[in-house]
Each structure stands twice: as structure tokens, then as C-alpha cells.
C-alpha positions in Angstrom: 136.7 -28.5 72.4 134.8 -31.8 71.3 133.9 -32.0 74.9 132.4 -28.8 75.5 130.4 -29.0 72.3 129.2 -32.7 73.7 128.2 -31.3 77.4 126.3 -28.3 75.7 124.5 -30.2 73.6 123.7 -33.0 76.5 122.4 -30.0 78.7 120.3 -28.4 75.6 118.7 -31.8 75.3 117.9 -32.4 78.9 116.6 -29.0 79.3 114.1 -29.3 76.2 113.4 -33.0 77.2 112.3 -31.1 80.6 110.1 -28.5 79.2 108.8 -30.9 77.2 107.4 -32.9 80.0 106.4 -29.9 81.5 103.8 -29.1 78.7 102.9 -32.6 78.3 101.8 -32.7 82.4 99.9 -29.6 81.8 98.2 -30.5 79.4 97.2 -33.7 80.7 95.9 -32.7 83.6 94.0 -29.8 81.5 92.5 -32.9 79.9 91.3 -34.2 82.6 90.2 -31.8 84.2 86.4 -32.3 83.1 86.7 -35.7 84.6 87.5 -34.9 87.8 85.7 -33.3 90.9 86.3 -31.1 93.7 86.1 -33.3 96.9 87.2 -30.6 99.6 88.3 -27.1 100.2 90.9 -26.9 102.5 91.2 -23.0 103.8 94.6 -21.9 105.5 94.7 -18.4 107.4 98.1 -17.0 106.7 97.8 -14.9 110.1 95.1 -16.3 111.9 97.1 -16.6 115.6 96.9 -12.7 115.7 93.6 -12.1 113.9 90.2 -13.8 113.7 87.6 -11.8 111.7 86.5 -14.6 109.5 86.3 -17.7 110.0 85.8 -21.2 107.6 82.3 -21.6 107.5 81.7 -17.6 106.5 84.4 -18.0 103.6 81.8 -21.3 102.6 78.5 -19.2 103.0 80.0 -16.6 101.1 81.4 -18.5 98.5 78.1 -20.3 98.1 76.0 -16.9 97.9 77.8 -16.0 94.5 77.8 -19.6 93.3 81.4 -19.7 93.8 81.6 -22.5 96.3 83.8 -25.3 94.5 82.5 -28.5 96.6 81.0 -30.8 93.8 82.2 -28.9 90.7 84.2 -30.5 88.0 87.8 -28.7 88.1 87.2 -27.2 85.0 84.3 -25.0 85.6 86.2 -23.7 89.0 87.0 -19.7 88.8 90.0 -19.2 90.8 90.8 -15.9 89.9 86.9 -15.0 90.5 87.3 -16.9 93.7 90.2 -14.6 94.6 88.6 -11.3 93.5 85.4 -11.9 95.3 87.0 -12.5 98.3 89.5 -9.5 98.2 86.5 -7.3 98.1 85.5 -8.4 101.8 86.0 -5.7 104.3 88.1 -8.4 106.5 90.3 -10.0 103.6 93.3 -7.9 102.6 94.4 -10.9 100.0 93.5 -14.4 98.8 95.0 -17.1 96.5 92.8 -19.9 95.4 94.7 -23.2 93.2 93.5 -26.3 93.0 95.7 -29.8 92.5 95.0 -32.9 90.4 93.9 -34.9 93.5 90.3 -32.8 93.3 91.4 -30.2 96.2 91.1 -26.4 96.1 93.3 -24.5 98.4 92.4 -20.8 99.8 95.5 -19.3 101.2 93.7 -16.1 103.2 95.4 -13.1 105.0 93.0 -11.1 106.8 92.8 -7.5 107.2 95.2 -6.1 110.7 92.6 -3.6 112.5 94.7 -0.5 114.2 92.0 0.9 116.2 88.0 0.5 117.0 85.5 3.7 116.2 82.5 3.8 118.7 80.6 6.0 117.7 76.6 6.1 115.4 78.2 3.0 114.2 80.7 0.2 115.7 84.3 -0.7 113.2 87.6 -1.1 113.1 90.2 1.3 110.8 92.7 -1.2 109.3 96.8 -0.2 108.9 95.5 0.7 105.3 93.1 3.2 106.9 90.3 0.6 105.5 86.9 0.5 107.5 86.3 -3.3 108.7 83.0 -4.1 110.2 83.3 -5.9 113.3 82.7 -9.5 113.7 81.0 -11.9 116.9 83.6 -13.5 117.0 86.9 -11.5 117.6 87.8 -8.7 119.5 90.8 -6.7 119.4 92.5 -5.2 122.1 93.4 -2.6 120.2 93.2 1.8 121.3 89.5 2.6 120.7 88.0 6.3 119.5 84.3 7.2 120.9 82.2 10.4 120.3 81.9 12.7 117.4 83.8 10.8 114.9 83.4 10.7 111.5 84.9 8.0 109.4 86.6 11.2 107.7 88.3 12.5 110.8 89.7 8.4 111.5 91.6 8.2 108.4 92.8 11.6 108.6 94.7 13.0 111.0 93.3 11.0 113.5 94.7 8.1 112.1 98.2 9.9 112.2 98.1 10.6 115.6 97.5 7.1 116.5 100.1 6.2 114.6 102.4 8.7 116.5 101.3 7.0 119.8 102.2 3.6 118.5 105.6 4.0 117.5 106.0 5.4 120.8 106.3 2.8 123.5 106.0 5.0 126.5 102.3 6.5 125.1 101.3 3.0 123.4 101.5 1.6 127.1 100.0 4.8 128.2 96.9 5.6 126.3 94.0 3.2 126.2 91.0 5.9 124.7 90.6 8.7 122.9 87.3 10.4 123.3 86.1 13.4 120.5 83.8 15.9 122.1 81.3 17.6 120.2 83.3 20.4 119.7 86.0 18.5 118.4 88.5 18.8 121.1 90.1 15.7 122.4 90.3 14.0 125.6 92.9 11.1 126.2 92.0 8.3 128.9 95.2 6.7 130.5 95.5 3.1 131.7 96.7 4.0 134.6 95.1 6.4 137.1 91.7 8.3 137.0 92.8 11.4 135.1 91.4 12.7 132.2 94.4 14.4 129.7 92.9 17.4 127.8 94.6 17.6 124.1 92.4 19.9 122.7 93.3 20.2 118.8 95.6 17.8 117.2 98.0 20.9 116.7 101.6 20.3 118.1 100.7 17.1 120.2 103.9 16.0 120.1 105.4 18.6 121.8 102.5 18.7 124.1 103.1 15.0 124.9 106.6 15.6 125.3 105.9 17.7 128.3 103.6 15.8 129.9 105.9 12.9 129.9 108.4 14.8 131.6 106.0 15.5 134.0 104.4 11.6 134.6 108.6 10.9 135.1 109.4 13.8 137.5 106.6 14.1 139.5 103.6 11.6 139.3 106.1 8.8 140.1 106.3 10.5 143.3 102.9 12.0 144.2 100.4 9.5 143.1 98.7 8.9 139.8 95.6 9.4 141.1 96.2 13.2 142.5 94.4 15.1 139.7 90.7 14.4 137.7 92.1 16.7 134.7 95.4 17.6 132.9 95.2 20.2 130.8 97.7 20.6 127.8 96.1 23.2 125.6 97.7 26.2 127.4 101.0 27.0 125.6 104.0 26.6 127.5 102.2 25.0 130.7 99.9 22.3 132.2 96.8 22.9 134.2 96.0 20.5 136.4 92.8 20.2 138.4 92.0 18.3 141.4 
């Protein structure tokens, strides 16, 4: 019993001796923090091997243009969290994390924003997996399905945005569809990456069942006649498909 009591009290006492080193090494370097500088900035992209929208020196220019940039600043008067906010608010940032350590460094942990497809149309973007506009940047390109003509950034996130989501899931049109073009009258035309065909969708209204048939018919037939046979397939009729040659 003695014993218990002893080992419970040792581990109390190590455990407060603990936090009370922990308080004391926080608070010294809070004290100190007036007396020393930021040297560097080091910036890590958390998924920069699949996406490049920004790069370092735009996070630096940025940071500088709301006096943000932490280069020469004391560590006290450093804003993390306003460091982090600021840079959320980009159209190409989904989330940041800014700390800085005793040595003088601030670290910038970055994950940029994954576009889903590109929007052609009075103006050039991306539509993120959030269904968030990104503007598109000099420096990267995405090989990702893009959407040309009448398109309004209404119509993207909507059930456009559902659609493509449909195709993406599915391997056999994700492999298959490289453009989707909106006519003025809203109809929609699908461009294939393989063979000269145009596919005529029309509404949005039961694609998937429209899809499904024209699958059947890519399997059964154009695998033995050519891809290249017909300049139109037509999917809007009910129950059929029109080809023209």
C-alpha cells in the first residue's frame, strides 16, 4: 500500500515538475521574443507535386502588399493568425498555417486549392472540388476536362458541376470525354478523345441513362466499324441514337 502511495506521488511530482518547465520555456521565449528577428521564411507546399498555382515569390509579394511579410521583424510583432487568414482568402489557397520557432524562422505550411475543370468562356478559370472559382495562373496548367461557350459561373457550380462529377467517378467516360461545349441555346455537346465525332447531349436530363446507351454502343459496335464513321451522335431522341455521317 506504502508503495502505491510512494509511485503516485513520484509520478504526481514528475508530472507537475514537467508542466512546470513547460510554462517556464514558454514564457522565456515570450520574453525574448522582442529580442529576436526573423531571418527567413521557409514556405513548404503540402501538395505542390500535383498542383502549382502559386508559387514562393507570389506568397512574398503578397505578404509584403499588406505589410505582412515577416523578413526583418522582431518575432513579437509577427501576426500568424493574420498571416493565415490573409492567405486563406486567395483564390488558389484552400489552407495555411504560419508558426515561427526560437531560432528566428517562420514556417508557412500551404495547401493549394485542387482545380476540377477549366471554364472558357467571356473569362478564363478553373472551378475547384469545392465549386470555388480560381483564376488561372502563368505558370500551371491543368489537364483537367474543360467547358467553353455560354457558361455562366452559375451554370458551373450547378448542375454542371454534377455532371462532371458523374463523368469522373466513371472511368470509362473520364477516359472518354475531353470537352464539353454549351451552345447558345443551352444544349450540350460532348467532344471525345478519341475519334472526330461530336456527341449531342442536349439537356442535362437523364444523362446517365443516355450515356449508358451510348456506351453499349462504343462496346458493340464502334470497336468494330471505326471511330471515325460518324461527324454526330445524337442522344436526345428517347429510346434511340441518331447518328449522322
Amino acid at each position: 500500500m506504502k508503495k502505491k502511495l510512494s509511485h503516485k506521488i513520484l509520478i504526481t511530482c514528475g508530472l507537475s515538475l514537467a508542466g512546470a518547465y513547460l510554462v517556464f520555456s514558454l514564457s522565456a521565449f515570450t520574453s525574448k521574443n522582442k529580442a529576436i528577428e526573423c531571418t527567413h521564411m521557409e514556405t513548404v507546399f503540402v501538395n505542390q507535386n500535383e498542383i502549382s498555382l502559386i508559387n514562393h515569390t507570389e506568397i512574398e509579394n503578397f505578404l509584403k502588399s499588406k505589410n505582412l511579410y515577416p523578413v526583418g521583424k522582431m518575432l513579437n510583432d509577427i501576426e500568424t493568425e493574420k498571416i493565415e487568414n490573409e492567405l486563406s482568402k486567395s483564390e488558389m489557397i484552400k489552407a495555411a498555417e504560419c508558426y515561427m520557432t526560437p531560432a528566428g524562422i517562420v514556417h508557412l505550411r500551404v495547401k493549394q486549392r485542387t482545380p476540377k475543370f477549366r471554364v472558357i468562356s467571356n473569362e478564363s478559370y478553373y472551378v475547384d472540388t469545392e465549386g470555388k472559382k480560381i483564376k488561372t495562373s502563368p505558370n500551371y496548367t491543368a489537364y483537367v476536362p474543360v467547358v467553353s461557350g455560354n457558361v455562366s459561373f452559375e451554370t458551373a457550380t450547378g448542375e454542371l458541376f454534377n455532371f462532371i462529377s458523374y463523368l469522373e467517378k466513371n472511368s470509362f467516360w473520364n477516359a472518354q470525354i475531353e470537352q464539353i461545349y454549351i451552345r447558345p441555346d443551352h444544349k450540350i455537346e460532348l467532344v471525345p478523345r478519341v475519334g472526330d465525332s461530336i456527341i449531342m447531349l442536349g439537356t442535362l436530363d437523364d444523362y446517365e441513362s443516355k450515356l449508358d446507351k451510348l456506351k453499349k454502343l462504343y462496346v458493340k459496335a464502334f470497336n468494330e466499324i471505326g471511330w471515325n464513321r460518324y461527324k454526330t451522335i445524337d442522344l436526345q431522341y428517347k429510346g434511340q441514337i441518331v447518328c449522322t455521317k
